[in-house]
N, C-alpha and C positions, 0 to 999 in steps of 0.2 A: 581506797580511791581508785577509779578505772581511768588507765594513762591509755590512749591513743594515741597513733599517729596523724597526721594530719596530710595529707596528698593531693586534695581533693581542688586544690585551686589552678587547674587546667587552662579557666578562664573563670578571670576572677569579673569581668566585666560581666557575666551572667549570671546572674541569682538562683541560688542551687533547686529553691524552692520559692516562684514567683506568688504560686497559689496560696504561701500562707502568709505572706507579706504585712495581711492586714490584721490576720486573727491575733488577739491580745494574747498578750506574753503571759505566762504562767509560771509560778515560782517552781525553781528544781528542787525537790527534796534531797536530804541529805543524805547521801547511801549508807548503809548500814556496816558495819566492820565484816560481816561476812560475804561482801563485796571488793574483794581484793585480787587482783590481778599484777601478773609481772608486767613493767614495761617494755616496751619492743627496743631491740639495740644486738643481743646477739650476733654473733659471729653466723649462726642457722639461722636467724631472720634477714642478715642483711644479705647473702647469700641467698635467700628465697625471693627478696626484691631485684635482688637484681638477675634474675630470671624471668623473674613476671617483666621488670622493664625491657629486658632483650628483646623478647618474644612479643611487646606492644598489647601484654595484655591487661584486662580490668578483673579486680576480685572482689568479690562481696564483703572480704575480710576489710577492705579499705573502705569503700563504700558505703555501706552499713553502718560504718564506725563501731567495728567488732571487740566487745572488749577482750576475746580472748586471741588476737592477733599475734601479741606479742610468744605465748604457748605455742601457739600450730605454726606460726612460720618458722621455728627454732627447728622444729620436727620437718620442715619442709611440707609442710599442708597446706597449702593455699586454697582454696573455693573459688574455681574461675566464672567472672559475671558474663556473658556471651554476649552479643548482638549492642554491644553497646553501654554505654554509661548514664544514655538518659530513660526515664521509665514515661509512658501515658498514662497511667496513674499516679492517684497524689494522693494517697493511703495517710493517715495523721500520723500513723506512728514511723514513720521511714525517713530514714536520711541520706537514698538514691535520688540526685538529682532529676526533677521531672521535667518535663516540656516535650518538646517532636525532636524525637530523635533523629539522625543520619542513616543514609542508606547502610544496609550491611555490609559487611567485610567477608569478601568470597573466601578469604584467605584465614579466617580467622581458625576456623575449625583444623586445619592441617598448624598454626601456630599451638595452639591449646594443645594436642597431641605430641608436640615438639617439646614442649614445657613439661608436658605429663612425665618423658621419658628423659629429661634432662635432670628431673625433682626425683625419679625414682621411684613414682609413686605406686604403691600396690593399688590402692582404694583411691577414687580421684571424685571428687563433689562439683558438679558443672551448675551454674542456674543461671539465673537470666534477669534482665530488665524486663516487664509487660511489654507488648508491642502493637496493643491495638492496632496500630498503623498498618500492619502487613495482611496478607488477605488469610493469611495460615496462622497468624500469631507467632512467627519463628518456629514452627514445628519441622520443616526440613532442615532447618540451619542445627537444632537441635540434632535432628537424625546425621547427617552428615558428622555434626564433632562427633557423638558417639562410633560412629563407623572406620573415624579418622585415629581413633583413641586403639582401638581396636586394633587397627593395621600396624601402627606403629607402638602400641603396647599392650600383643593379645593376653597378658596374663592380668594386667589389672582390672579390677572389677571397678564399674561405673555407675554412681550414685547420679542421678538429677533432679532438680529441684525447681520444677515448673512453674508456670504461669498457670490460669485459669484457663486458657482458650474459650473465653466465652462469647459465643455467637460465632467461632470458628470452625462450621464443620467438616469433619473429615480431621482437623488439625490430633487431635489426640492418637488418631490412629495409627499415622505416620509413624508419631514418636515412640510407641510403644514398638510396630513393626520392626525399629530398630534392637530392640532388646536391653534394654538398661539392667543392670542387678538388682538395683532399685530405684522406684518412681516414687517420688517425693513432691507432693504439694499442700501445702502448709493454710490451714484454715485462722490461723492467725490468732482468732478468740473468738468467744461465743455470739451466737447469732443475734443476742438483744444490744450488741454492740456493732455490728458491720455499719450501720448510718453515718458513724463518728466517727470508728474506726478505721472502717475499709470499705468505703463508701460506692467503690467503683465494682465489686464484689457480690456475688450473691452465695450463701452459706451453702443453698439445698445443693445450685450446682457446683459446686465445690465438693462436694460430699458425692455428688454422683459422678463425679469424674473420677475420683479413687477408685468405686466401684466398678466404675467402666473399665478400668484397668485392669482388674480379675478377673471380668467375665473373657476381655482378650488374651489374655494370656498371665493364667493364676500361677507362674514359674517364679514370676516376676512380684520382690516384695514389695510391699506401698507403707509409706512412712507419711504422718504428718504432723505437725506441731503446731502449738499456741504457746501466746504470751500472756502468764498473767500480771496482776498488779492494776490493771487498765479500767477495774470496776467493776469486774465480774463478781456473781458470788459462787460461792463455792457450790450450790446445786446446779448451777449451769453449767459448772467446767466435770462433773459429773454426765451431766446429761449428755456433753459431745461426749465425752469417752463411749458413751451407750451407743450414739451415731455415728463414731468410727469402726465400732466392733461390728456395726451392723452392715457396713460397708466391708470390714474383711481386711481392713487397715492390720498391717503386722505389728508396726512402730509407731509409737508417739514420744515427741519433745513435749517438756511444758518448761520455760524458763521464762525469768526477773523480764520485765518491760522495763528501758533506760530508757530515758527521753534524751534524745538526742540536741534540742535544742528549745529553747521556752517558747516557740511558738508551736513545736510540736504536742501530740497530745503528751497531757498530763499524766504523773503518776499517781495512781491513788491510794496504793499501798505497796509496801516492800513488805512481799510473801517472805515468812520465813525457813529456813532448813527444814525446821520440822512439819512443815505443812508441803515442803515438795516432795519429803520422803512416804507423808501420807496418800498425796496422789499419788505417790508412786506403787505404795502398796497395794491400792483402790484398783487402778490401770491394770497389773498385773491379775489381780481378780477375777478381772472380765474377761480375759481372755488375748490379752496384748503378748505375742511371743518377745519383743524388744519394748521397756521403758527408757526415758532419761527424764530426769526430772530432778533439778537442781536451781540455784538463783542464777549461775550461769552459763546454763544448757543452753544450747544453740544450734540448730539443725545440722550445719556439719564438724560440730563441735564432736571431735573423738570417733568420726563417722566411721574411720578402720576399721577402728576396734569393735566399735558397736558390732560395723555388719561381720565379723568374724563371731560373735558371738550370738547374733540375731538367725546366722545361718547355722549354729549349733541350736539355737532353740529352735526351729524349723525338723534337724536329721530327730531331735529327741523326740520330738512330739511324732516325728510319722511313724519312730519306731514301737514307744507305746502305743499306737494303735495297730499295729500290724502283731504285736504280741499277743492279741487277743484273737486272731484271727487265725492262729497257726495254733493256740490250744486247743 
């Protein structure tokens, strides 16, 4: 059973999610025994809260209702949310509160780097709420924490996990200008589902924005993930693997879809172990230097390690090709 915390009642007079108020309730299914997570409570979790609260900031780990919180904040991993707690989009499958969000926090990006270096963080996973609202989608405020991360802790390496910017141009530019370790934007699940899914979204540009990010600067690795369970079938979560490699994508997640609440979308199967080990084998076939693929993999779920490992797949692969070139 996945035990969360629960944090999220800031104001409780406001409905987290107005937009689904009316869609009818769907029964939870019952999760499977290899869905099991520790509870949060640790001596390293409550210490990782109460950092994130000094410093006023928001985590996706709370937000999301992450079932693997209680694991990473023990280790001091937190996923900081930026720009706020409410999203402009109303995705079915999300449990960030939506509506018009508040002006920015000039101050937030020098907080987040403060928390970076207070947690010790080698590897730090930053992402954000949508921002329609702004005329850049948050891509300076973006650029800014990364810069601020940096000043006050140049050895960690900086993972981000974006928005779509779509109809924001210029906005992607910025943020890669900045230099991230890696850029991360998450395609969520396959394209005969975004209507339902992730309705605010469009797949192609989703797909060309990772790419736009190698042709600016190929230094820089690009990670994206889906969820499945949500009704896909298994020739379509093939197919994007073919339309990430084509894109030049390094890493992909594929983990369990939890439905967060019965008016959110429904689950419609719990994939099992051996079918995420099979994507997992598939993924690597094609060409993906980093997998994860597990029931519950989650984009900066073990992100450290990953990218210490993704950046050892990276030196091995340039060295086989330069071996051949020195015979």
């Amino acid at each position: 059973m996945v035990t969360v915390v629960n944090n999220l009642n800031r104001d409780a007079a406001r409905p987290r999610h107005p937009e689904k108020a009316n869609r009818p309730e769907t029964p939870v299914l019952r999760k499977p025994d290899w869905i099991r997570v520790r509870a949060p409570g640790t001596p390293g979790w409550a210490e990782t809260a109460k950092i994130v609260r000094a410093n006023g900031l928001v985590t996706v780990c709370e937000e999301a209702s992450c079932p693997n919180i209680g694991e990473c904040w023990q280790k001091k991993h937190a996923t900081f949310m930026i720009m706020g707690d409410t999203c402009t989009r109303a995705c079915s499958f999300c449990n960030v509160r939506t509506g018009m969000p508040g002006p920015l926090d000039q101050q937030e990006p020098a907080r987040v780097a403060e928390a970076v270096v207070k947690l010790g963080l080698e590897h730090v996973v930053v992402t954000s709420v949508d921002r329609d609202d702004l005329a850049d989608g948050g891509a300076e405020h973006f650029a800014r924490t990364i810069r601020a991360i940096r000043a006050a802790s140049p050895k960690t390496t900086i993972e981000i996990l974006t928005p779509d910017f779509l109809r924001k141009d210029g906005a992607l530019e910025v943020v890669v200008a900045a230099r991230p370790d890696v850029f991360n934007h998450n395609l969520e699940c396959v394209p005969a589902l975004y209507l339902t899914v992730r309705p605010g979204a469009r797949y192609f540009h989703s797909l060309r924005l990772l790419q736009r990010v190698k042709e600016l600067d190929p230094a820089i690795f690009t990670k994206s993930g889906i969820m499945v369970g949500l009704g896909e079938e298994r020739n379509e979560v093939l197919q994007l693997m073919d339309d990430l490699r084509s894109a030049e994508v390094d890493f992909m997640t594929i983990g369990q879809y939890l439905q967060p609440t019965r008016r959110h979308h429904e689950v419609k199967a719990f994939v099992t172990p051996d079918e995420f080990k099979s994507y997992e084998t598939i993924a690597y076939a094609k060409g993906f230097l980093m997998v994860s693929s597990s029931p519950l993999t989650r984009s900066s779920h073990h992100a450290g390690e990953d990218f210490a490992r993704l950046r050892a797949a990276r030196e091995a692969k340039l060295g086989r090709a330069i071996q051949p070139a020195l015979a």
